[in-house]
N, C-alpha and C positions, 0 to 999 in steps of 0.2 A: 777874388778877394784882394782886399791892398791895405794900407797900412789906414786906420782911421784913430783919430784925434783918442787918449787914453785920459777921463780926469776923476780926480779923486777930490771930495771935499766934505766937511765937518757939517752937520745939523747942530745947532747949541743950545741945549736949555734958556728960554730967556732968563729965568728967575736965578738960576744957579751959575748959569755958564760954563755946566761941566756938557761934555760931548754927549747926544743920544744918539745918534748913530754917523758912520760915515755914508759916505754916497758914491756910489761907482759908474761912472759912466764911458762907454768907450764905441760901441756901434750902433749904429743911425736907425738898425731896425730892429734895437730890444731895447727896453724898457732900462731905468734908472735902475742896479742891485742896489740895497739898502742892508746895511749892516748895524744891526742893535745891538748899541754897546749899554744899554741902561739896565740893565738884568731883566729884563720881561722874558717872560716863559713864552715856550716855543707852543704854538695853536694846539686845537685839539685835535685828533688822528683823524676826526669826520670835518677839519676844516677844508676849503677849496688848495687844491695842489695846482700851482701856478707853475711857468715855465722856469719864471727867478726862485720859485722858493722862497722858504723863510730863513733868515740867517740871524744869527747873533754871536757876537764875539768879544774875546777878551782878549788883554793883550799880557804876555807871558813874556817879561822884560822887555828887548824893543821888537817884539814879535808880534802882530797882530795873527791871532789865531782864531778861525770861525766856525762856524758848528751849521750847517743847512739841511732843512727838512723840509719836506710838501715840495719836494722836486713830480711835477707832470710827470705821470708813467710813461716809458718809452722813450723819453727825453736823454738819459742816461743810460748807455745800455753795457756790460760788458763786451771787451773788444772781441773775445773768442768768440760770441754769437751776431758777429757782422762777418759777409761775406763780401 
């Protein structure tokens, strides 16, 4: 592994121009994170669980703070149970 390109950038409501989500991109072989900042509610417990998850966040003064759910099983696993 080696250092790959980190970028961060804004989706805008056209009509409002307030932010709907940010956009995370950083390695060449995973997928764009997308972070909802527009308040939509997190899927239902029987939607598909991807490897990005589903995220949404708020930001708590200048703190972007996020909340992810429908992490793929096995994807995350506590460090005590790797050997």
């Amino acid at each position: 592994m080696g250092p790959q390109g980190f970028k961060i950038w804004a989706d805008f409501d056209p009509v409002t121009g307030k932010v709907l989500a940010w956009k995370v991109g950083a390695a060449i072989d995973r997928d764009v994170m997308t972070i909802w900042m527009d308040g939509r509610p997190h899927p239902s417990k029987y939607a598909p669980h991807t490897l990005d998850g589903f995220t949404t966040g708020v930001w708590e003064g200048d703190t972007l703070t996020t909340y992810t759910t429908h992490l793929k099983e096995g994807y995350i696993r506590d460090r005590k149970s790797v050997v």
